[in-house]
Structures are given as structure tokens and as C-alpha cells.
N, C-alpha and C positions, 0 to 999 in steps of 0.2 A: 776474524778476530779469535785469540787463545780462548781458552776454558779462563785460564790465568786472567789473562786483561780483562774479559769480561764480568769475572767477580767483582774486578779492582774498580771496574766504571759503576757495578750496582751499587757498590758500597760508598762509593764518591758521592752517585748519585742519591743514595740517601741521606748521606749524612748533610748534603747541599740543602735535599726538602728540607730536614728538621731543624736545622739551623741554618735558614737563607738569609744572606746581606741583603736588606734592604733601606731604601731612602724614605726616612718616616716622615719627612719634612711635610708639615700641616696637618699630620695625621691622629689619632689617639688610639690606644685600645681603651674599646668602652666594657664593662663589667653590669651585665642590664641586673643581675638578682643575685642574692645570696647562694653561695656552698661552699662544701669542702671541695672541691675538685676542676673548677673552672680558675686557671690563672695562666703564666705567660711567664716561661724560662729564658734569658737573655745568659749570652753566652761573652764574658770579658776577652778585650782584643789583648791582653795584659794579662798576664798570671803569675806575675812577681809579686811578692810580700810586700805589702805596703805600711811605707811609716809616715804616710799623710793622704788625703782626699778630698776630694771636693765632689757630691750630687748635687746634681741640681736636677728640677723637672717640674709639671703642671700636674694637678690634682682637683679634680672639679666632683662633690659627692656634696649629698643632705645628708650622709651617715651621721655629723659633727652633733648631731640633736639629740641623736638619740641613742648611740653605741660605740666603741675605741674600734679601730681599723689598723690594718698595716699598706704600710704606705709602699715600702721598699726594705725586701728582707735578702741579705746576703749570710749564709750559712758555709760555717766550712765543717770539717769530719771532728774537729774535736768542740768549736761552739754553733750551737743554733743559731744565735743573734753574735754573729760575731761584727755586722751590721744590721741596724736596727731604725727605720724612721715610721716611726706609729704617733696615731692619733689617738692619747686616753681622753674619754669626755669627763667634763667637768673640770680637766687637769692642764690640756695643752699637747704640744709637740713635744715626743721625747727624741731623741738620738741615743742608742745601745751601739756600744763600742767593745765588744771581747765580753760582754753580760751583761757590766754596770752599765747604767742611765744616767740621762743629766734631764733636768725636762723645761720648755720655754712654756711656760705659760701664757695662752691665749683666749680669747674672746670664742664662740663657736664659729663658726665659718661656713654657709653654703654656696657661695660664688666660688669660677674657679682662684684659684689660688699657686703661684709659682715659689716652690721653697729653692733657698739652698743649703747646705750645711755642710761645713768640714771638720776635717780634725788634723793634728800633728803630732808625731809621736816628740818629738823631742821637747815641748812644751807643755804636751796635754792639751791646748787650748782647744774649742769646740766652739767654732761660731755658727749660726744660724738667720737666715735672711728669708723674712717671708713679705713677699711684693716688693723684692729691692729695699728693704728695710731691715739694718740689723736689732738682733736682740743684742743684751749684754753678753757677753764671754764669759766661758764658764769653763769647767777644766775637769778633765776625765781622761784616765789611763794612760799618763805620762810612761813614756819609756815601754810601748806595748808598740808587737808589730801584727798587723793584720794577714791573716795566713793565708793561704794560695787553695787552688782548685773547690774553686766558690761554688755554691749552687745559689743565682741570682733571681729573686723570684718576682715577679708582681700581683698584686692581686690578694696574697697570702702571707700569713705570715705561720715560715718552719718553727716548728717544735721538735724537727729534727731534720736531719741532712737532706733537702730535698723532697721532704714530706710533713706530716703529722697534722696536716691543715685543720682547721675549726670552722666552723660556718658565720660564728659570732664575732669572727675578727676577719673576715673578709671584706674588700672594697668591692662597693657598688656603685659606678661612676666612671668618670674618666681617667685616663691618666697619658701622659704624655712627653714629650720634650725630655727622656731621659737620658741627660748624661753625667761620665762621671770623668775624672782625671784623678790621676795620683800625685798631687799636690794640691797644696791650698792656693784657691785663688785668691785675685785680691779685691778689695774692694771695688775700685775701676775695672777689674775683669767681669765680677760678678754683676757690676750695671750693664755691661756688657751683653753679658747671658740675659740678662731679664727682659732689655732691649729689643732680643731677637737675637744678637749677632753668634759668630762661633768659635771660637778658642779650640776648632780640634782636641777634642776629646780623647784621653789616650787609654779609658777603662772601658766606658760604653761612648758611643757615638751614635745618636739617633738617626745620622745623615747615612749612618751603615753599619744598622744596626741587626745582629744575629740573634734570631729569638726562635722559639718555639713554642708555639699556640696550645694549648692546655683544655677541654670542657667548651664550654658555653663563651666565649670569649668573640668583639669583634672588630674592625677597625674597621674606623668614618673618619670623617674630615671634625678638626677641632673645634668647639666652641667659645675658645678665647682668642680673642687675637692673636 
């Protein structure tokens, strides 16, 4: 083997470890304690600008009692929350879309729990479904396109591209089942999703999903059905 080829296999072979395809099916990464420094980088199969989406995913935490969390933080180089799904207490689920919020007001919640939420640019709308149950629609940054080369975090929520973590908004808990598409699904897709089933996932696919392990971070087998 060249000097040449050989580089090109180490660098393969890294960039393989640090972001390996795998099949997460029944699995979680769990989050046992509090820091700035323990989270979990997922790498989009999609890096086109997006003018609609839909996440869905499982989040099992007791944080709901006592402190606001980030649920699912996608930053890009000119917004921090250019996606945004956090937990404020006392307040509910918000979704940040390009900075602005919109926020579904909820009850606290320590069981796990499966959200979904999307948006579209050409309406603004912003739905949200937690347990297979929608909230009312709500509307936020009409006419906005979501911009490319994401830093996709879990565990933390950026304050800046791929950094600035807090310890006080970090999840302690499970999380799971994350995917996304660049479109809104629909209602019957999204019972779909909650179901179990799979709609090929065209942003993240947890069925093959490319992540990168962060600190104190571990996966088990899930505790929700």
C-alpha cells in the first residue's frame, strides 16, 4: 500500500469512528448528570436549506419539576437556534425557528414522552404533537429558509455554533427515536410515527443514524415501548 492510499484509508477510517452509521432501533442515549460537556453530535443525511420539517422523537427526564432543558438544538454559523425544541418550566414546549419562539403550553411531564413538530416556510404554520395529540397551530417565520451546514446537537443546547453549553439547560435523561424529514408530515403519517412505524426519514434516520458521542454520554436499550 502507497504513503498516498494509506493516509486516505486513516482518514476514512476516522472520519467512519466519528461519525458511524448505525441502527438505533430500540435504543436511547441516556444523559445520567448534569454538564457543560457531555452531549451527542448527529450528522444530517440532507444539507440542503430547508423551507419545511418535521422532528419527531422520545424524551423520558424528571428535569420537567424542576428546571428548562434542551431537547434538540440545530445551529448554523449565522443563528444559534436556528432550531430550537426546549423545555421552559412553568411555561411548556417552545419551538425556535431562525431565533423567534412560539411556545405550546403544557402540564409538567415525568414519563417518557414522544413529540413531534414541524414548520413550513410558505405558511409559517408550526404544528406540534405530543403523544400523538395535536396542539393548536400557531405561526412563526413565514417566508424564512432554514440554512445548511447544521451543527445538530443533543443533550445541549448551542449558544453558539457548535458550542457555548450551560449546565443549567442540559438534559438529564433519555432520548431517543430521533428523526427528522424536510417536509411536514401529516397527520396520518405522524400517527404513523408515534405507532412505531417509518416514513424513511430524509434529515436524520435513527434506523442509520451518524452521530458522534460527546463527555459522559451512553446507550441502553429504551424504556418506552
Amino acid at each position: 500500500m502507497t504513503m498516498e492510499k494509506l493516509l486516505c484509508f486513516l482518514v476514512l477510517t476516522s472520519f467512519s469512528h466519528a461519525f458511524g452509521q448505525t441502527d438505533m432501533s430500540t435504543k436511547a442515549f441516556v444523559f445520567p448528570k448534569e454538564s457543560d460537556n457531555s452531549y451527542v453530535s448527529l450528522k444530517a443525511q440532507s444539507t440542503k436549506p430547508l423551507k419545511a420539517f418535521t422532528v419527531c422523537l422520545h424524551v423520558y427526564t424528571e428535569l420537567s419539576l424542576t428546571r428548562g432543558y434542551s431537547i434538540f438544538s440545530y445551529a448554523t454559523k449565522q443563528h444559534s437556534n436556528e432550531i430550537l425544541i426546549f423545555w421552559s418550566k412553568g411555561r411548556g414546549y417552545t419551538l425556535t425557528v431562525g431565533q423567534p419562539e412560539v411556545l405550546f403550553e403544557t402540564p409538567e411531564v415525568t414519563g417518557p414522552v414522544h413529540i413531534c413538530t414541524s414548520w413550513e416556510s410558505a405558511s409559517g404554520i408550526v404544528e406540534f404533537w405530543l403523544d400523538g395529540k395535536p396542539r393548536a397551530r400557531k405561526s412563526l417565520k413565514k417566508g424564512y429558509t432554514v440554512g445548511t451546514e447544521a451543527s445538530i446537537i443533543l443533550g445541549q443546547e448551542q449558544d453558539s455554533f457548535g458550542g457555548s453549553f450551560e449546565t443549567n439547560q442540559s438534559l438529564v435523561g433519555d432520548i431517543g427515536n430521533v428523526n427528522m424529514w424536510d417536509f411536514v408530515l401529516s397527520p396520518d403519517q405522524i400517527n404513523t410515527v408515534y405507532a412505531g412505524g417509518t416514513l424513511s426519514p430524509s434529515v436524520l434516520d435513527w434506523r442509520a443514524l451518524k452521530y458522534e458521542v460527546h463527555g459522559e454520554v451512553y446507550i441502553k436499550p429504551q424504556l418506552w415501548p
